[in-house]
N, C-alpha and C positions, 0 to 999 in steps of 0.2 A: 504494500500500500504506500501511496504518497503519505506522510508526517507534515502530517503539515501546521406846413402847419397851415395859412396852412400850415400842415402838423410837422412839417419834416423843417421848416423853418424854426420852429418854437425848441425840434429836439432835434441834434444834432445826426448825421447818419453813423451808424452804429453798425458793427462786422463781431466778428468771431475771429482767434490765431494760434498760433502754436505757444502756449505757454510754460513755462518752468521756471522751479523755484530754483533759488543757489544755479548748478551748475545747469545750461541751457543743453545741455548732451544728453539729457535726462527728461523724455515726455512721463509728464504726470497725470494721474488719474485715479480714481477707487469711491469709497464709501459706499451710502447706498442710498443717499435725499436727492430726490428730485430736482430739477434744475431750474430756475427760479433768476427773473429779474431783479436788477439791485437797481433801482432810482439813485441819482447821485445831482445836487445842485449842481448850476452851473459854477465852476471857481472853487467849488471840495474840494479835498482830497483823496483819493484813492488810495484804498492801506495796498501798502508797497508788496511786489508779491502776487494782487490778484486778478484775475481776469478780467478784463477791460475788451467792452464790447467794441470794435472795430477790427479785429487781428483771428486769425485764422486759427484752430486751435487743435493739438494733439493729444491724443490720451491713450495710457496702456491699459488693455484689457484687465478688467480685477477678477470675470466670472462669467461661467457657459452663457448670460444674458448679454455680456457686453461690460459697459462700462458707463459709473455715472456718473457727472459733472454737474456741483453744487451751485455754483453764483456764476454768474456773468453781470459787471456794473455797468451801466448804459448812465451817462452822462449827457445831460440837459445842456444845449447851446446857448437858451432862453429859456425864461418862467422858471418855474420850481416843481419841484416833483408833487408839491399839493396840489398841481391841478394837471398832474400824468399822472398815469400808470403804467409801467412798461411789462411785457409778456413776453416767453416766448412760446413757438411752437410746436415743441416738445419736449416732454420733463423726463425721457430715458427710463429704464436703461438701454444704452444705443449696442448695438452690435457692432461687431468686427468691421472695416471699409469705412468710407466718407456718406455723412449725413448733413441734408439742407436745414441749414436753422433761419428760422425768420424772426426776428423780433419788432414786437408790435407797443403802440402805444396808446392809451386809451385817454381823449382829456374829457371830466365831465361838462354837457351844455355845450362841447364845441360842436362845429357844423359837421366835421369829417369828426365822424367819434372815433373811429377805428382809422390806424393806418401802420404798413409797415415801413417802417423804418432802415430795414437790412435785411441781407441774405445771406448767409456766415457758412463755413462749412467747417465742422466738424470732424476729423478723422480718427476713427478708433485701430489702432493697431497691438497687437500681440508679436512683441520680441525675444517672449521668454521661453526655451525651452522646455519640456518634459523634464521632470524628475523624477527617474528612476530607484528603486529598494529594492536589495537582493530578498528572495526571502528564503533562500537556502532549503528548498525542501530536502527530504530525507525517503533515502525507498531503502524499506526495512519490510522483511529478512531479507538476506541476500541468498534468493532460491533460486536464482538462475531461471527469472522470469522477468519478461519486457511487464512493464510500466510507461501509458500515455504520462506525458509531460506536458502542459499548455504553457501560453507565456504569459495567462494566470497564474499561474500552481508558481512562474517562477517570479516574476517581479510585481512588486507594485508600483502603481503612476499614479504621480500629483502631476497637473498641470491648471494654472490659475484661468485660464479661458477656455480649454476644450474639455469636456466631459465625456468624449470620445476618439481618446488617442489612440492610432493605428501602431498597434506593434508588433513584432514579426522578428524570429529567430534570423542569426544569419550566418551561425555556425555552429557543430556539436564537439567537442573536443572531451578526451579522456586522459588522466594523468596515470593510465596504467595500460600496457598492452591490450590487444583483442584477446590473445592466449598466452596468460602465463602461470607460471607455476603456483599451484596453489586458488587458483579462480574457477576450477572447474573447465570443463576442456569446451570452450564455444568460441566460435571465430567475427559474432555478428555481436556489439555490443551496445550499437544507435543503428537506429531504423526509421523509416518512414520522417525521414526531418522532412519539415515542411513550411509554412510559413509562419504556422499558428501552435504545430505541435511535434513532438519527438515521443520515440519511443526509446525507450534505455533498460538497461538488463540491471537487474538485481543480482549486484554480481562484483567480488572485489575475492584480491587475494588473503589467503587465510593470512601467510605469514609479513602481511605487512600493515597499515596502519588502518586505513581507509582507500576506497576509489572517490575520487573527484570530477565528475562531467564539470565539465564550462561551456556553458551557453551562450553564445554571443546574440544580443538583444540590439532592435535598432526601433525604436520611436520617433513617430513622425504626427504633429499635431496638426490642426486646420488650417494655421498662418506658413506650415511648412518648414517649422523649427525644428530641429532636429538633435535625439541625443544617443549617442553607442553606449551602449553599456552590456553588462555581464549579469549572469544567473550561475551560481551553484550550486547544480546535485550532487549529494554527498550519500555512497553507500556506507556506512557505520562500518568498521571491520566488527564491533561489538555493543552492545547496550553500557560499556559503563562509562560513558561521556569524557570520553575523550576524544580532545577537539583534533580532529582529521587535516594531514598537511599537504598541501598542492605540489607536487614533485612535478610539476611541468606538463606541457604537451605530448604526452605520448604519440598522439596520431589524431586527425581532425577530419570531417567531414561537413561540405561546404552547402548552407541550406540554399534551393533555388530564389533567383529575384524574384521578390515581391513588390506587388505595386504600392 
């Protein structure tokens, strides 16, 4: 087993940009408040740092919905914000790619009651890799029997925006012969590698520590991020926990491309 103004007179035209805090190398983005007009007189200030509606804006994905973006300040050319309202048109959470923002203004008793002001664009993007966890399954007894292996059974994946990261073996390797002394006499010891799953022998020499399969794992998320990493199966030479040593590549077999 596995172990396992008119209006646009009154307020100025207003846009959307790429903003960041401290270092500009770095698009910001998270939480989870809707996205919301800031009113700001004409001749305020704006706290240093925040999003200021004219400039185009970027954001990293925080979650499978996308990503939210709290305040945008839209500054007043004329009048005062007691007699606007500014909006925008839509409070997220936005998804992965570039989305139209329009922000609107409402003044009460004016003639034009509604008008928009801007058309901003928004781009949401995912930079961050998959992250990969070994989780070491275990195929106990060692009875000289194949064991499916998935690249469930072997890794776990975090990744902050996909909830359905594609991942796929891309190699099986053994740190002990197909036949040697002491493993029982079979010559076939990974089977059926495939994209998604391998078959492996329960099976390791008596007189030596443990066998170690190494699974070579390759993840690939929505935005096409990319991470290699490793799994390994460990057959136990024995139950009493003693932690098993990787003596190397013995001999590898290569899994077919996956898309």
């Amino acid at each position: 087993m596995i172990k396992k103004a008119s209006l646009l007179g009154l307020l100025g035209v207003v846009s959307v940009t790429s903003l960041f805090l401290g270092c500009k190398d770095e698009p910001i983005g998270g939480g989870s408040q809707a996205l919301v007009a800031e009113c700001v007189d004409p001749g305020a200030t704006i706290p240093e740092g925040e999003w200021v509606c004219g400039e185009e804006r970027t954001v990293e994905c925080t979650a499978p919905s996308g990503a939210y973006v709290e305040t945008i300040y839209a500054q007043l050319s004329t009048g005062t914000c007691a007699e606007a309202t500014v909006s925008v048109s839509a409070e997220g959470p936005f998804a992965l790619g570039a989305h139209e923002i329009v922000v609107t203004a409402e003044v009460a008793g004016g003639e034009a009651a509604l008008a928009s002001l801007c058309t901003s664009e928004l781009v949401v993007v995912d930079t961050v890799a998959p992250v990969l966890t070994d989780r070491q399954p275990e195929l106990w007894p060692p009875n000289h029997k194949f064991h499916t292996v998935t690249v469930d059974d072997c890794v776990a994946v975090e990744d902050a925006c996909d909830d359905d990261v594609q991942v796929s073996f891309t190699y099986a390797a053994s740190d002990e012969p197909r036949n040697d002394t002491g493993d029982g006499n079979t010559e076939v010891d990974i089977a059926n590698l495939g994209c998604d799953s391998v078959d492996l022998l329960a099976e390791r020499k008596g007189n030596g520590d443990a066998r170690v399969y190494t699974l070579g794992v390759r993840a690939v998320d929505a935005a096409g991020n990319v991470t290699e990493g490793e799994c390994h199966v460990i057959v136990p030479h024995d139950q009493g926990g003693k932690v098993p040593v990787d003596s190397g590549i013995a001999y590898q077999e290569e899994a077919p491309a996956c898309d």
